[in-house]
C-alpha positions, -999 to 999 in steps of 0.1 A, spaced: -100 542 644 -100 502 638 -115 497 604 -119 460 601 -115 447 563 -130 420 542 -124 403 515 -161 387 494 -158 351 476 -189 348 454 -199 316 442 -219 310 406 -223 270 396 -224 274 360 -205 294 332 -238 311 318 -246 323 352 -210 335 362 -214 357 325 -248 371 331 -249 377 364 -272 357 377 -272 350 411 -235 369 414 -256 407 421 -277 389 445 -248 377 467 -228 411 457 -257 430 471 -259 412 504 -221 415 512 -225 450 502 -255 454 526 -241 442 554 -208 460 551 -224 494 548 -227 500 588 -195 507 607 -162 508 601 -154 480 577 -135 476 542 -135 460 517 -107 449 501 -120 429 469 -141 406 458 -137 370 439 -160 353 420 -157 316 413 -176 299 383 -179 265 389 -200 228 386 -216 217 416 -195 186 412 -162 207 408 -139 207 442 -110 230 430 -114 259 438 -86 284 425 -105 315 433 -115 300 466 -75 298 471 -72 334 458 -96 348 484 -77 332 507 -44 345 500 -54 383 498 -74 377 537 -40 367 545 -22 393 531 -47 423 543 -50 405 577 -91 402 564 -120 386 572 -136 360 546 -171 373 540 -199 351 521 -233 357 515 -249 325 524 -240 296 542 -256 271 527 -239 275 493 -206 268 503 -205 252 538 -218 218 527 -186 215 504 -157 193 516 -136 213 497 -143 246 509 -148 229 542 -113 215 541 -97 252 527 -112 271 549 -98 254 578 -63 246 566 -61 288 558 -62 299 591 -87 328 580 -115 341 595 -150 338 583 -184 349 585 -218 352 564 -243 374 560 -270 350 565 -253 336 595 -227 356 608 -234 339 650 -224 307 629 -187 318 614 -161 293 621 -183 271 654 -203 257 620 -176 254 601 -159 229 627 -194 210 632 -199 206 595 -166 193 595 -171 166 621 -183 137 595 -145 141 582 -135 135 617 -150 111 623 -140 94 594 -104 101 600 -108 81 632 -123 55 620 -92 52 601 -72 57 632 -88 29 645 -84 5 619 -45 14 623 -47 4 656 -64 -28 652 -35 -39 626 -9 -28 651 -22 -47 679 -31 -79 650 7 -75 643 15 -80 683 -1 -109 682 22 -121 657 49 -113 673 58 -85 656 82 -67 680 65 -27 681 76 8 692 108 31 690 141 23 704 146 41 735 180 40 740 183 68 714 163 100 724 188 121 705 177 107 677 143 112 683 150 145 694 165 155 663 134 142 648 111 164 664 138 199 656 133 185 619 101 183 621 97 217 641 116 232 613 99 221 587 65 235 595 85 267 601 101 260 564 62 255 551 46 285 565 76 305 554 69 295 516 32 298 516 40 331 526 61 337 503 37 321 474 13 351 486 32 378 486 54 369 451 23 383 428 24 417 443 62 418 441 57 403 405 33 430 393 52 460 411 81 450 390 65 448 361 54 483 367 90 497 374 92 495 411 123 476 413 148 480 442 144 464 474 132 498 490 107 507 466 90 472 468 92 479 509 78 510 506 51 497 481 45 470 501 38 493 534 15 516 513 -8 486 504 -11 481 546 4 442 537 24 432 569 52 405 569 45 374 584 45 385 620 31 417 612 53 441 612 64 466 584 82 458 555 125 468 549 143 457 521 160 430 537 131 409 542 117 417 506 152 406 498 142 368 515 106 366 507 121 372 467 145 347 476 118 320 491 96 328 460 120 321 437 127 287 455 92 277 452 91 288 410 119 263 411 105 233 426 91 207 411 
C-alpha cells in the first residue's frame, strides 16, 4: 500500500522559546494531528530557532534535504508563520519539494507562487530597466546582439550550459546524500556494497529513483568529495 511520508519543519523565533518549548508542542501537536489519519509517515522533524529578522535558515535547508532524499512532503503547521518570509519563500521554491500546512493544506504550493509574485514583479522591473539601457545604448549607436554567422558557437554555448545544470543538480545531490554515507562510515559500514545496501534499507533512491549498487555510491562519494574540496 502507498504510504505517503513527511518530513515537519517547526519554527520558534527566539532561543528561550526553542528551549522551553513554547510554541514548538503547539505546532508538534498539529502535524501530529493531522498525520494520524491514513497512511502517512513521518520521517522527522526539524526545529529552527530563530529572530524574526534572521533569513538563514540552516534547518530550513535540512528539512529540505531529507524531503529530498525520502522523496517527502514538507509539512508545517501554519501558514502564516513562515510563508510571509522571503527566505523561506525563496527556498522552498528553489527545492523542488512539495508542501503543505495543516492550517491550509488547499493552499500548498498555488500560495506559495502568489506570495511570491511581489519578487516577480520586482525582478521585472529590473528586466525592464535592462531593456531601457539597451535600447538608450541603440540610440548611441552602440552596435547590439550576437553574431550570427557563428551558431556553432552558440550551440556549444547552450551544451555548456545544458551540462552544467546537469553538473549542479548532480552535486546538490551529492551534498545530500554525503552525511548518510559519512555517518554509515563512521559506524563501520564501509564497502561500496554495504553503503548500497544501507542506503536501500533507509528507502533513499538515487537521483532518478532507482535503487542503489555500489557503482553509483562509488560516484556520489566521488562528487561529495569534489564539493569538500571546493572553495
Amino acid at each position: 500500500m502507498f504510504e505517503r511520508k513527511f518530513v515537519a519543519y517547526y519554527r520558534v523565533s527566539t532561543e528561550k522559546q526553542g528551549r522551553s518549548g513554547l510554541g514548538l508542542e503547539a505546532q508538534q501537536e498539529a502535524v501530529r494531528t493531522y498525520l494520524r489519519g491514513g497512511d502517512w509517515q513521518l520521517m522527522a522533524e526539524v526545529v529552527e530557532v530563530e529572530s524574526g529578522k534572521k533569513n538563514d535558515r540552516p534547518r530550513l535547508a535540512e528539512a529540505l534535504r531529507l524531503c529530498r532524499l525520502h522523496g517527502a512532503v514538507l509539512i508545517i503547521a501554519k501558514l502564516d508563520r513562515l510563508a510571509r518570509n522571503v527566505a523561506f519563500i525563496s527556498n522552498l521554491m528553489e527545492s523542488g519539494v512539495e508542501f503543505t500546512a495543516v492550517d491550509f493544506p488547499q493552499a500548498n504550493r498555488l500560495t506559495v507562487h502568489i506570495l511570491a509574485a511581489v519578487a516577480e514583479h520586482e525582478r521585472e522591473m529590473i528586466s525592464k530597466r535592462t531593456k531601457d539601457a539597451l535600447a538608450a545604448a541603440k540610440a548611441r549607436g552602440k552596435k547590439l546582439g550576437g553574431n550570427r554567422g557563428k551558431i556553432h558557437l552558440v550551440a556549444r554555448k547552450g551544451a555548456e550550459a545544458s551540462a552544467l545544470v546537469r553538473s549542479t543538480k548532480a552535486r546538490r545531490r551529492a551534498a545530500d546524500i554525503g552525511p548518510i554515507v559519512a555517518d554509515l562510515q563512521a559506524n563501520g559500514t564501509t564497502s561500496l556494497r554495504q553503503i548500497a545496501a544501507a542506503l536501500n534499507e533507509r528507502h533513499i533512491k538515487t537521483s532518478r529513483g532507482k535503487s542503489w549498487t555500489p557503482t553509483q555510491v562509488m560516484r556520489v562519494m566521488g562528487q561529495s568529495a569534489g564539493n569538500a574540496g571546493a572553495p
